[in-house]
Structures are given as structure tokens and as C-alpha cells.
C-alpha positions as semicolon CSV with decimal commas, in nm:
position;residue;x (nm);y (nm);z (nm)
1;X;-6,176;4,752;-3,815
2;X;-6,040;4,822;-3,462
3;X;-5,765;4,620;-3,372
4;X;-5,792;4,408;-3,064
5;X;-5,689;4,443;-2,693
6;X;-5,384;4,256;-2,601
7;X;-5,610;4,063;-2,352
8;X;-5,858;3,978;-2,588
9;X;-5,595;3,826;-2,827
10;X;-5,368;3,661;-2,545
11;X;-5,715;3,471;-2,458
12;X;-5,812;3,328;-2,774
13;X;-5,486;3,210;-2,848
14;X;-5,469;3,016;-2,484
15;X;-5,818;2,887;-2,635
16;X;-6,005;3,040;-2,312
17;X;-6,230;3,388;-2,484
18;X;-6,550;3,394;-2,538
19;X;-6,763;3,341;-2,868
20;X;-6,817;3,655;-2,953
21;X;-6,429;3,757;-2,871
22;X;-6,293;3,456;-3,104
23;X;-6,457;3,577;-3,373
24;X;-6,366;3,919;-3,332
25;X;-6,021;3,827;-3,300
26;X;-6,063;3,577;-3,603
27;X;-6,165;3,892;-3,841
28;X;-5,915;4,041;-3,755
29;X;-5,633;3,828;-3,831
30;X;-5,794;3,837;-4,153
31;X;-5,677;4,194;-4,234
32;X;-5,379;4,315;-4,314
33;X;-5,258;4,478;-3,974
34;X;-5,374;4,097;-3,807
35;X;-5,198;3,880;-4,111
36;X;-4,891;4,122;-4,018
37;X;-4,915;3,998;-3,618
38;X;-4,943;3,669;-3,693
39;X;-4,622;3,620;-3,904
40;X;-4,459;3,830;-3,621
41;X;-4,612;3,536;-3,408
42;X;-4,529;3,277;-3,615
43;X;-4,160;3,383;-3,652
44;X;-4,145;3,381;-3,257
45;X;-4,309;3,102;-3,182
46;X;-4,085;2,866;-3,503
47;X;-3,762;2,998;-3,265
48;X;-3,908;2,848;-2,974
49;X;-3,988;2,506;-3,150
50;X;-3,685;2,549;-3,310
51;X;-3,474;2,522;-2,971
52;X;-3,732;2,262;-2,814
53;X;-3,652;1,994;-3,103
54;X;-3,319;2,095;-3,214
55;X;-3,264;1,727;-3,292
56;X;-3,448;1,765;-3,605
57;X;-3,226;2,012;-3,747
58;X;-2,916;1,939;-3,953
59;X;-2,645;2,213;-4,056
60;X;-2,717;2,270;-4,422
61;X;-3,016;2,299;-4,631
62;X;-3,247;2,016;-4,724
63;X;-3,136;1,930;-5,106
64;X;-3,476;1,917;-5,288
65;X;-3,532;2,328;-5,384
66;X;-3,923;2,167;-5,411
67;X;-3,965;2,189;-5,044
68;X;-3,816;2,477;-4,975
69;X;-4,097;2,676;-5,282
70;X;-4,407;2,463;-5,098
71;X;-4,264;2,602;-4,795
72;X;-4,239;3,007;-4,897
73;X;-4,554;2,968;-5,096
74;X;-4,795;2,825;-4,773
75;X;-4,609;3,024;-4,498
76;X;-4,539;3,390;-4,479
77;X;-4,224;3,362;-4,229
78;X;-3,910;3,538;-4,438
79;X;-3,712;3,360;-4,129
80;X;-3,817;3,019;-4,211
81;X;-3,623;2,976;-4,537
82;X;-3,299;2,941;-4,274
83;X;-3,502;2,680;-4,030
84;X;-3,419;2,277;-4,144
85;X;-3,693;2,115;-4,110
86;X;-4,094;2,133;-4,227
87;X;-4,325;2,327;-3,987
88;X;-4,637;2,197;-4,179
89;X;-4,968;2,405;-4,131
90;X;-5,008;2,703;-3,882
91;X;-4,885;2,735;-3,532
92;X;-5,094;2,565;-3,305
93;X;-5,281;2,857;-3,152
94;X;-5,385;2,955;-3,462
95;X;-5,511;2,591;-3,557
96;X;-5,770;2,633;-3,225
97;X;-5,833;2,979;-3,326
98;X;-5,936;2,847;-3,735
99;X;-6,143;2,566;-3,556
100;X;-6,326;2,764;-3,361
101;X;-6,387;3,009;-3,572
102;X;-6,482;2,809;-3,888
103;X;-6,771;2,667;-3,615
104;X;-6,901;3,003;-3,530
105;X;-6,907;3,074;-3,939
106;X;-6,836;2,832;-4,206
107;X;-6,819;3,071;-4,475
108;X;-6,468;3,222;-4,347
109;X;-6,177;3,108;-4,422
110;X;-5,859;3,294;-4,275
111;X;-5,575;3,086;-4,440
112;X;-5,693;2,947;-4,777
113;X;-5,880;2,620;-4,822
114;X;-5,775;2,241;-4,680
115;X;-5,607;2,148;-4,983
116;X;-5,290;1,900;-4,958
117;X;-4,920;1,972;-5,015
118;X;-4,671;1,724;-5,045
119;X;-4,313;1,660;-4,971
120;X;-4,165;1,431;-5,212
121;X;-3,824;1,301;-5,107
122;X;-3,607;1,201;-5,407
123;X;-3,295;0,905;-5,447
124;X;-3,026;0,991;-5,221
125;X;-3,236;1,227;-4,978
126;X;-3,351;1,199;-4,644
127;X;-3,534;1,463;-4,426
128;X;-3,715;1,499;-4,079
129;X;-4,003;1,690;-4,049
130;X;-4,249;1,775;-3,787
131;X;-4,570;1,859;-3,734
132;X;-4,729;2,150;-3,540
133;X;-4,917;1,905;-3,334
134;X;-4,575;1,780;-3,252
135;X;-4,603;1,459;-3,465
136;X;-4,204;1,403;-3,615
137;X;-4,193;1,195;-3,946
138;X;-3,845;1,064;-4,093
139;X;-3,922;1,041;-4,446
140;X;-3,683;0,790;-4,619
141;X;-3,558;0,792;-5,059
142;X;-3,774;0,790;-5,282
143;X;-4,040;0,893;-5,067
144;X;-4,340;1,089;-5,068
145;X;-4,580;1,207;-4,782
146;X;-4,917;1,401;-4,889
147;X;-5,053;1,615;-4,574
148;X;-5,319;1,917;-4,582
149;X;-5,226;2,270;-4,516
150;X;-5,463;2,222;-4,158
151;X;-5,550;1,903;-3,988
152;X;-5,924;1,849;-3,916
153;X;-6,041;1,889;-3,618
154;X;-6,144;1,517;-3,586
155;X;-5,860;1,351;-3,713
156;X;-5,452;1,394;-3,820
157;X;-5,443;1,266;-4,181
158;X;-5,176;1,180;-4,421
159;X;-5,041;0,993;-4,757
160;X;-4,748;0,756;-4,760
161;X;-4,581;0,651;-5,075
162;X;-4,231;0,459;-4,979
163;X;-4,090;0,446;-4,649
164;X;-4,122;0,680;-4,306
165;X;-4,076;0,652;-3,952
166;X;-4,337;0,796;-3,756
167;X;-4,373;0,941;-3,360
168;X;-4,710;1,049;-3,362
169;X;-4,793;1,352;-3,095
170;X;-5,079;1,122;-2,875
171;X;-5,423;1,290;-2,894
172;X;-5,708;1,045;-2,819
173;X;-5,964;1,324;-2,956
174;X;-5,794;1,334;-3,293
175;X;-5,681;0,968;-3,386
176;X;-5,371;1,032;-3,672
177;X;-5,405;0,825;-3,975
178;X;-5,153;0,693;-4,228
179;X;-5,295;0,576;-4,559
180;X;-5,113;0,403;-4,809
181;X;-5,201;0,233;-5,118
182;X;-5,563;0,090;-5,029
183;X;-5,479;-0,012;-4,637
184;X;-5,453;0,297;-4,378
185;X;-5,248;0,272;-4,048
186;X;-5,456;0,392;-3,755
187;X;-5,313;0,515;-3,455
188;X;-5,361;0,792;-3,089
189;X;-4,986;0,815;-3,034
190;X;-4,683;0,586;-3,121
191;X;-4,374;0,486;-3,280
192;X;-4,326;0,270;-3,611
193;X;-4,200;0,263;-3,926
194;X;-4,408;0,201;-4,225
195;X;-4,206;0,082;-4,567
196;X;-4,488;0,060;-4,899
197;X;-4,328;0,173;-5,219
198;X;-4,521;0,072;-5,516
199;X;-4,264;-0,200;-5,680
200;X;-4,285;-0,374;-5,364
201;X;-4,542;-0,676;-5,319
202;X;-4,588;-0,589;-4,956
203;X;-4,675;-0,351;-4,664
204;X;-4,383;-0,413;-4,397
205;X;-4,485;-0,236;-4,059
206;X;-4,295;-0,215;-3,718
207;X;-4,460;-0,093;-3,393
208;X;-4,147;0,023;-3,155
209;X;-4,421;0,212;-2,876
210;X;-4,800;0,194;-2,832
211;X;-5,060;0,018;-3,028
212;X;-5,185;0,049;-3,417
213;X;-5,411;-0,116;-3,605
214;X;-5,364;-0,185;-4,035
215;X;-5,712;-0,122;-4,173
216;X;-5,805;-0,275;-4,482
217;X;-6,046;-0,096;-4,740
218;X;-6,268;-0,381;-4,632
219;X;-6,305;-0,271;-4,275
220;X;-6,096;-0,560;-4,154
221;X;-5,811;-0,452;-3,910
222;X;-5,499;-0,636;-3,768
223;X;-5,357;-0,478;-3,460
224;X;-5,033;-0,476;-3,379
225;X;-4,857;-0,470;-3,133
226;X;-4,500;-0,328;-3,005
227;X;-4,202;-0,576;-3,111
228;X;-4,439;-0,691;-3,401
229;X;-4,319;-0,707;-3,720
230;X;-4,649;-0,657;-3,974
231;X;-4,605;-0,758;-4,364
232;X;-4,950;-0,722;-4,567
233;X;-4,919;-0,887;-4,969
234;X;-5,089;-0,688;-5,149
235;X;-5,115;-0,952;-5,394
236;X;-5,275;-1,216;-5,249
237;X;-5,415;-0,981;-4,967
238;X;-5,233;-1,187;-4,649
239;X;-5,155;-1,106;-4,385
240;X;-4,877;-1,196;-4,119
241;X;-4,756;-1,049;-3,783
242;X;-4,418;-1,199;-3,631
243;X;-4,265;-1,103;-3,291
244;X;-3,909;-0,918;-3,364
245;X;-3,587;-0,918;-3,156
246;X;-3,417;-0,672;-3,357
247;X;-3,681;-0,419;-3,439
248;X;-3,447;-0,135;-3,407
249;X;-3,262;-0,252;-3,700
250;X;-3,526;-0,160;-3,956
251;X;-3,611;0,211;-3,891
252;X;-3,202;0,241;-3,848
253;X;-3,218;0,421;-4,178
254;X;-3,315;0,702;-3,991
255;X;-2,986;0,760;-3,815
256;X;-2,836;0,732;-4,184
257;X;-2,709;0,393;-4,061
258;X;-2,741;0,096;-4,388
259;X;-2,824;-0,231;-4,252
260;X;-2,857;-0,566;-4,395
261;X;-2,943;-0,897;-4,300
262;X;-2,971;-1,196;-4,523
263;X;-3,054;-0,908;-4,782
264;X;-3,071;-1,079;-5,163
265;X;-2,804;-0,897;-5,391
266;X;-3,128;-0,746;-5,595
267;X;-3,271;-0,623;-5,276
268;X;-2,928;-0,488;-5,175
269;X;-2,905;-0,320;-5,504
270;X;-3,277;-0,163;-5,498
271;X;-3,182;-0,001;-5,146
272;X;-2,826;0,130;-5,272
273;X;-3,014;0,314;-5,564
274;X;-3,245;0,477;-5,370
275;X;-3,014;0,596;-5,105
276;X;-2,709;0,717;-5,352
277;X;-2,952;0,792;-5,661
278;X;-2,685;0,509;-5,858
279;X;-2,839;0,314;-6,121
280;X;-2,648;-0,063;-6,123
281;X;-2,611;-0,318;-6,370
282;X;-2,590;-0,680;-6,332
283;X;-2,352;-0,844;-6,602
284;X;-2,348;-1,192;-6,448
285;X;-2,666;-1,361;-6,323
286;X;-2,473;-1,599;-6,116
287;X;-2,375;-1,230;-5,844
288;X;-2,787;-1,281;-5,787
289;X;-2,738;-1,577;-5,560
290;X;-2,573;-1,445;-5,244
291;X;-2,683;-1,251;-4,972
292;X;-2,558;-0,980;-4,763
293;X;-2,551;-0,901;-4,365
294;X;-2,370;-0,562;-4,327
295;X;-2,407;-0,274;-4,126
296;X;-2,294;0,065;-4,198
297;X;-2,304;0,382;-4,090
298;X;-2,036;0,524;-4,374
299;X;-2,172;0,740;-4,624
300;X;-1,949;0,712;-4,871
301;X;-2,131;0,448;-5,156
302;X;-1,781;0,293;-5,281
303;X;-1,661;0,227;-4,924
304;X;-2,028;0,037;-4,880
305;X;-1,918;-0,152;-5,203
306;X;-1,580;-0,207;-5,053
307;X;-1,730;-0,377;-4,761
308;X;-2,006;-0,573;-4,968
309;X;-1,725;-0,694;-5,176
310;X;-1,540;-0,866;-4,847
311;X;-1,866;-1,059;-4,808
312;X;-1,913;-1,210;-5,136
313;X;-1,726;-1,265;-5,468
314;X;-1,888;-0,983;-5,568
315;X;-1,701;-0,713;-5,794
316;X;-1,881;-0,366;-5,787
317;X;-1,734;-0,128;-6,023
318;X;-1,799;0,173;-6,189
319;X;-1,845;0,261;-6,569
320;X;-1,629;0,538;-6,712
321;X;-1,850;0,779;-6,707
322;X;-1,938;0,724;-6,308
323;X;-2,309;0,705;-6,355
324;X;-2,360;0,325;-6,329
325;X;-2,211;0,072;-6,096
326;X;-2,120;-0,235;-6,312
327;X;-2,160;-0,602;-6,077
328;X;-2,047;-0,911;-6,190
329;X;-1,820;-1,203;-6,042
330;X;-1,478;-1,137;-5,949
């Protein structure tokens, strides 16, 4: 197969060629010599989004080696092994040229089938990633977020179990959708955080910019609004929404900040496993009683237990092996 003019490619990525020159182009990139100039593509292009969004970069690798295999095995860029965060699916060019492509003839596929990966997040991680629609997610412990390899061309959809921040790119053609265990979050282009891990009885949402809506499996929806605080029992299937004057203190997670407000000591303890991956054990019943307002920004678990301690007469102490925090009464 001849290779392509530089004009004829240049147009179908800007999305302007003709029919007939898309799905030239589209063949092409299915061979060898066009696979080849799209990872050279794809390597300049990550560089570029690399320097546009350097705040979601950190200076050393992300722990979990999981991510790091999804990432090798569903994108060909040798370079990308060094980049921080998750460039999940294809370059955006690339997206318009699958989509338009896959209209002018279903039965080709250039880059595999629509089949989800996921990012799973374990105790004591946390991670930014974005997507190539420019959608960032802050996925908290504990965590796991289910996307597919390409978004459909109607709609951005993903799987939440556990906690994430999201600032969803705005596209009022292709409405991005959170789902989580039965209800799905619904929104064009905003900022909230989401919290639904399974041993929790509810769904706690907060809207910081633009407008959502919580959809039940029943059809029903509550919108929400931005300052609104959103909790959804999934027990009993209510369903409040509260007006917040500190929202920004629950997605401060994000920012590896700790914050607590009239926190129970078994809540308290819940969050500290999942952030330090330290399993706790409560010798006296009685420590259950009190509650904690801290907030701190140290990363260091024993100075967190320092401070907790200067709140309540609380003793926090490890075993002598180190792998368990022991918490009784002083």
C-alpha cells in the first residue's frame, strides 16, 4: 500500500479530509510503516501534553508496577514508561480519525476492540491521571476506576469503586458519565468529588463547578448543585442534598492534605488504613467514643498519631513487629 501525502495525513488528523481520504489514511495506519508514524506521533504529541499539564506529574514513579504493565501493554510509546501520569486511550486525533473511520466501515478496527482497563489504586497510594479528552481524575486509596481503551463517540464512560475527584473536559456532544454501584453521576463538564467504597452505607458527592445530576437505576435523578453536599443510603435508598461552607475540605485529600472534622475514632481509623496501608487494633472500647477535628498535611503516619493523641486520651502505639497500630486509653 502507498503511503500517504503529508497533506492528506495533516488533514485527517485536523478532522477536515474527505471520505474517501480518511479512509485511505485509516488503512494505512493499519500497516506497519502507519503503526510506526503513529507512535512517532504519539511520542510527540505525550511531550506536548506533558508540558501543558505539568501539574499532574510528580518526580518518581507511581508505586503500583500494575499500572505501569496496563500501560506498556495498550500503548506502544517506549517514552511513556518515564511520563507520571495515565494517558488513557489514543491521542485525540487519532480518536476522530477511529470514529470516522469505524462509520465509513464497521468491520475495521485499527487499535483492538473497546474493551475496559482498569487502574486500581491500592492502601497508601494516590495518583492523578488524565484523559486524552482532557478530563483529570485524582483517584484516592483503595480505589479503583474502570475506563475503555476508546471513549464512544456519544458519551465519556467510566467505573468508580472508592473515592476520586473529577474535572471533567466540558463537551455537550459527549455527556461523561460516572457509574458506581447501581447510581451513575451524569455530567457535560465540572468539578466534584465522588467517595462510594463498598463498606460504606452511602454515596457522598460534592459539586465544586457546574451542574450534575445522581441517576438512580430507576430513572430518578437528583441534581445538584455547586456548594451541595449529596449523600445517597444505599440502604434505605434516601436521599439528601445540604448546602456546604467548607466544600474544599473534602476533596483536600487530593493535595495529600488529611482532614477531619467531628470524625468518629472508627472513621478516623478506616481513613488512616487506607492512606498508610496500617492495619489498627482497638484494645479498649471506651477510645470509640471521641471524635477528632485535625488537619494535616504531614505525611509521616506517627506524627498524625502524635497530633491525634493531643486531641484525645487516645494512646496509638505500635506492636513490635511495626505492622499494627495498637489504640487503647492512655
Amino acid at each position: 500500500m502507498n503511503r500517504p501525502t503529508d497533506k492528506q495525513i495533516e488533514e485527517v488528523l485536523a478532522g477536515i479530509a474527505s471520505l474517501e481520504d480518511a479512509k485511505y489514511v485509516a488503512e494505512w495506519f493499519a500497516t506497519e510503516e502507519g503503526s510506526d508514524y503513529l507512535e512517532v506521533a504519539m511520542t510527540r504529541d505525550s511531550e506536548l501534553i506533558k508540558n501543558e499539564f505539568a501539574d499532574l506529574y510528580v518526580d518518581h514513579d507511581i508505586p503500583s508496577k500494575k499500572i505501569l504493565e496496563q500501560i506498556r501493554k495498550n500503548i506502544r510509546i517506549k517514552k511513556l514508561k518515564r511520563i507520571c501520569f495515565r494517558v488513557a486511550a489514543v491521542l485525540i486525533p487519532v480518536v476522530l480519525i477511529v470514529g470516522l473511520y469505524m462509520q465509513l466501515n464497521s468491520k475495521v478496527d485499527l487499535f483492538g476492540t473497546s474493551e475496559y482497563e482498569e487502574v486500581v489504586v491500592d492502601k497508601g497510594e494516590r495518583i492523578q491521571i488524565m484523559f486524552q479528552d482532557g478530563t483529570k481524575v485524582y483517584i484516592n486509596s483503595d480505589s479503583k476506576l474502570r475506563y475503555p481503551k476508546k471513549f464512544a463517540l456519544n458519551t465519556r464512560e467510566v467505573f468508580l469503586e472508592g473515592e476520586a475527584y473529577f474535572v471533567v473536559a466540558k463537551n455537550k456532544n459527549r455527556p461523561f458519565i460516572v457509574n458506581l454501584n447501581g447510581p451513575a453521576i451524569h455530567v457535560l463538564g465540572t468539578s466534584f468529588n465522588v467517595q462510594d467504597y463498598p463498606e460504606n452505607k452511602d454515596i457522598v458527592v460534592c459539586l465544586d463547578e457546574g451542574n450534575i445530576n445522581l441517576t438512580l437505576p430507576t430513572e430518578k435523578k437528583y441534581p445538584v448543585q455547586p456548594g451541595e453536599r449529596l449523600v445517597y443510603n444505599k440502604e434505605n435508598k434516601q436521599c439528601t442534598i445540604s448546602k456546604m461552607n467548607d466544600m474544599q475540605r473534602l476533596s483536600m485529600w487530593k493535595q495529600n492534605v488529611i482532614v477531619f472534622k467531628d470524625t468518629p475514632l472508627p472513621e478516623v481509623i478506616k481513613i488512616l488504613n487506607r492512606w498508610y496501608n496500617v492495619e489498627f487494633k482497638v484494645e479498649d472500647e471506651n477510645v470509640l467514643k471521641y471524635v477528632y477535628t485535625l488537619t494535616s498535611d504531614n505525611t509521616l503516619l506517627e506524627k498524625v498519631l502524635m497530633d491525634l493523641e493531643k486531641i484525645a486520651p487516645v494512646k496509638f502505639e505500635y506492636n513490635e513487629d511495626k505492622k499494627e497500630v495498637i489504640v487503647k486509653m492512655k
